[in-house]
N, C-alpha and C positions, 0 to 999 in steps of 0.2 A: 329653454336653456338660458342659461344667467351669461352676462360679459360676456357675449358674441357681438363683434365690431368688424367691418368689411374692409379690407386692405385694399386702394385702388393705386394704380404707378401715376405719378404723377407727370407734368404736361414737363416738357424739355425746355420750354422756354419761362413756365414761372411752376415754381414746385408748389405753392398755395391752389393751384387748380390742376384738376385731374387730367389726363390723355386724353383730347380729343375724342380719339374713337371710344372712348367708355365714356363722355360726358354724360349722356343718358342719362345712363346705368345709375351712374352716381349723384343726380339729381335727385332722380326718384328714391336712394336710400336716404339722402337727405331728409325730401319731402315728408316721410316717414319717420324720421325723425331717432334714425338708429347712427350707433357711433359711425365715425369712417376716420379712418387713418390712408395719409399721402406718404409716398417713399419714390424717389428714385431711381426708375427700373436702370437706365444707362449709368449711373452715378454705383449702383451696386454690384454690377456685371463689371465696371473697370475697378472698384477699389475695397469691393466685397462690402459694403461699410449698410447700413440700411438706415437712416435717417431722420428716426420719428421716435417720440419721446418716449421715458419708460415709465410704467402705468402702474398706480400702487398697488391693484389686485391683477391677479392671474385673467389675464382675456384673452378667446379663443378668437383668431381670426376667419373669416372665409376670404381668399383672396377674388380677384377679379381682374385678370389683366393676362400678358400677354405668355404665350405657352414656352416654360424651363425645359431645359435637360434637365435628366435626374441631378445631376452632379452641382448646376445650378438651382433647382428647387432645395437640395439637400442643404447647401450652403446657405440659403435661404430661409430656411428652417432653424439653423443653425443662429444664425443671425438676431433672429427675432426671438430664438428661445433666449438669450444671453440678455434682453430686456425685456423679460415678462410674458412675452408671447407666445400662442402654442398654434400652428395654421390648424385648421380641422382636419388635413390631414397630413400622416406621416410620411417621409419621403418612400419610403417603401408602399404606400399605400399608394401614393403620388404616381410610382414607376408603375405600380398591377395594371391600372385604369390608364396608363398614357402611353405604355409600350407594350406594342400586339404580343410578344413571346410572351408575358410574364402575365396576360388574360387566358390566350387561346386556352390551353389544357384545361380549364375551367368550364371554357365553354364549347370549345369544339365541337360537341355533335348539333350545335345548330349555328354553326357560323362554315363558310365555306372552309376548304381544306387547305392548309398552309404551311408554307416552308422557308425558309429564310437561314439565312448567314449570319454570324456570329461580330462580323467586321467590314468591310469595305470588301466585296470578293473582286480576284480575281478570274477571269473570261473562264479557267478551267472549272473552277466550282460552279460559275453560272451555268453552265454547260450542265453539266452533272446536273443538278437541280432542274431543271430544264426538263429533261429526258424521262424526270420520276414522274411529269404530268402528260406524260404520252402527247394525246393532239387535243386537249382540254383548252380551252382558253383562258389566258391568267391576265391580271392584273398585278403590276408591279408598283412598289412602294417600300419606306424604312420603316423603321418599328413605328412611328407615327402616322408621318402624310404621304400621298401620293403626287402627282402632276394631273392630277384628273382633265384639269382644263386643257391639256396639251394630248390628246385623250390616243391619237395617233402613232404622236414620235416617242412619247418617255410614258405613256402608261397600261395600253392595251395592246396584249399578243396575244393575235386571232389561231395562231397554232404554232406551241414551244416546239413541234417537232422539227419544223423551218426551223433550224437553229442558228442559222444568221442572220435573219431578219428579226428571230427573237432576239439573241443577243446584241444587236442593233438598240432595238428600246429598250434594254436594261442598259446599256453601257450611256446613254443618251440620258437615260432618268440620271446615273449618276454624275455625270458630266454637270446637269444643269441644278442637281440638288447640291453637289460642288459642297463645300464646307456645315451646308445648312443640312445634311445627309445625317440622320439619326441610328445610331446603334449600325445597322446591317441593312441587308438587300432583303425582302419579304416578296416571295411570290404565291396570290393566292389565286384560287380557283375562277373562275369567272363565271358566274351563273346567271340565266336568262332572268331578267324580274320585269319586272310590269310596267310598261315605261309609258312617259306621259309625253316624250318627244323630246327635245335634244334643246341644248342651251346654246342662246341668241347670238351668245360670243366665240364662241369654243367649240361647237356642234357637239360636244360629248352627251352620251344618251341621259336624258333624266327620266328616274325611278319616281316608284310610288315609296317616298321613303318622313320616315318619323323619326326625331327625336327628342328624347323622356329624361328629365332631368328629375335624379330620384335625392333625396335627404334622406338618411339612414335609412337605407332602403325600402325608401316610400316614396313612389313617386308622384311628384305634383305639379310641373308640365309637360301636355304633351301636344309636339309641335311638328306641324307640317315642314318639311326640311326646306322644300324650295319656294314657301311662300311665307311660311311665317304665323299661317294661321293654326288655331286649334287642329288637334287631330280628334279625328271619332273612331268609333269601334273597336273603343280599347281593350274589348274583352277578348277579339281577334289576334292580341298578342300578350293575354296575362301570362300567360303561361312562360313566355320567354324571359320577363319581367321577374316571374319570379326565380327564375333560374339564375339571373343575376344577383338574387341574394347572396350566391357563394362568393360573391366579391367583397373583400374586404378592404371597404373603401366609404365612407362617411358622405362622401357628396361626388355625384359622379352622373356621368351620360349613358346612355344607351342608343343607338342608332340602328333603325330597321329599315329594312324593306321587303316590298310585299316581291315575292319569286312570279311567272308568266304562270305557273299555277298554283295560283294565290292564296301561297304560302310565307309567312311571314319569317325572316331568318333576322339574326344579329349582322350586320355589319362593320360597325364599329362601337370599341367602351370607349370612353372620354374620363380625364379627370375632368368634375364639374366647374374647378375656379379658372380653369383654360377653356372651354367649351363654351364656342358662340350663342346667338339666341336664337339665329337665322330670323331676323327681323319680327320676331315673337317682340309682342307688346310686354315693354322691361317693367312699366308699372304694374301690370298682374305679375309678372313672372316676382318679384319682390314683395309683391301682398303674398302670393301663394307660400312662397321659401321664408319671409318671417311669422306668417302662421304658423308654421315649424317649430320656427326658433323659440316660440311663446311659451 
């Protein structure tokens, strides 16, 4: 692909160097020797304004920085097409991959069972919702993220049909998700998977879990979630892999893990220009994604 150039938000204190935490990142597309363009990110969230020049031919960007609402990726979009720019993907593609409602039906029959709110609910609809998973255990979360690490108070109900110890940890997820609270209340199924033991800070259980950062639906890395390293025995989840073709969506996540009988399900989609690396080595992961681009 011709005039693809990487969009990274630049550092708060000098806009000629990128965000700390992507410095990396953006070394290594340096190194490489592919365009990058700096903007930003708090300078366009307070005056919508996006800060970087406009380019005599049409270039598609991939961003890399930190995760929009729809309403702000959109604006976003918005922004950069009005000087040239086209992100790779479209806000609408942006929402499929970055809010669970707008993936599930797509994928449903191999991602656990899911229910969710349309808004902020009130304790009556939590309750209702509640009641449709009998004594299953769920995990709660917004159209995005969870509190995983708080894994107790605001993310895991050992049985919805305690309805006030469940409504406890949903009222507690919203309290502390407090303004940063996406779309609605999402309650999913909770399924046993393969655990590898419990994190050092948090005790919340760790999974045997992957994930597969695909380029027009071809994926090209695939990464151990809690350590960073390569994954193997990728043929153990092609199948899943390609089921995610039905997403329409140009650069995007996929996140698995392996079930206690080792079966591999979707957990979570990601858009890919929000989507961490989980300590994945960023100089392959940019040799692999401008192989792509070539």
């Amino acid at each position: 692909m011709k005039n693809i150039a990487f969009l990274f938000c630049s550092n708060y204190f000098d806009k000629n160097q990128p965000d700390e935490d992507y410095q990396e990142e953006y070394n290594c597309v340096k190194k490489m020797g592919k365009e990058i363009l700096l903007f930003s990110l708090d300078g366009f969230l307070e005056k919508n304004i996006v800060d970087i020049r406009i380019t005599n031919e049409p270039t598609t960007l991939i961003y890399r920085g930190w995760m929009l609402t729809y309403d702000e990726y959109t604006a976003l979009y918005q922004a950069l097409l009005s000087k040239g720019f086209t992100l790779i993907n479209s806000p609408e593609q942006y929402r499929q991959c970055h809010y669970l409602p707008f993936w599930y039906d797509l994928l449903k029959n191999n991602t656990p069972n899911s229910l969710w709110t349309k808004n902020i609910p009130k304790d009556e609809e939590i309750l209702q919702l509640l009641k449709k998973f009998g004594t299953k255990p769920l995990i709660v979360k917004d159209y995005v993220k969870s509190r995983k690490h708080e894994w107790s108070e605001a993310c895991f109900i050992p049985n919805p049909a305690e309805l006030s110890a469940a409504l406890q940890v949903v009222s507690t997820f919203i309290a502390r998700q407090a303004a940063n609270l996406v779309g609605g209340v999402v309650l999913r199924e909770y399924v046993s998977l393969n655990l590898l033991g419990n994190h050092e800070k948090s005790d919340m259980p760790i999974a045997k879990e992957v994930r597969i950062f695909c380029f027009r639906h071809k994926p090209f890395a695939y990464i151990q979630y809690w350590s960073g390293a390569e994954a193997f025995n990728i043929n153990d989840y092609q199948e899943l892999i390609n089921q995610c073709a039905l997403l329409d969506n140009n650069f995007y996540t996929i996140d698995l893990a392996q079930t206690i009988d080792n079966q591999w399900i979707i957990m979570e989609v990601g858009d890919g220009q929000v989507s961490g690396l989980q300590e994945y080595d960023p100089a392959l992961f940019y040799e692999k994604l401008v192989e792509l681009l070539s």
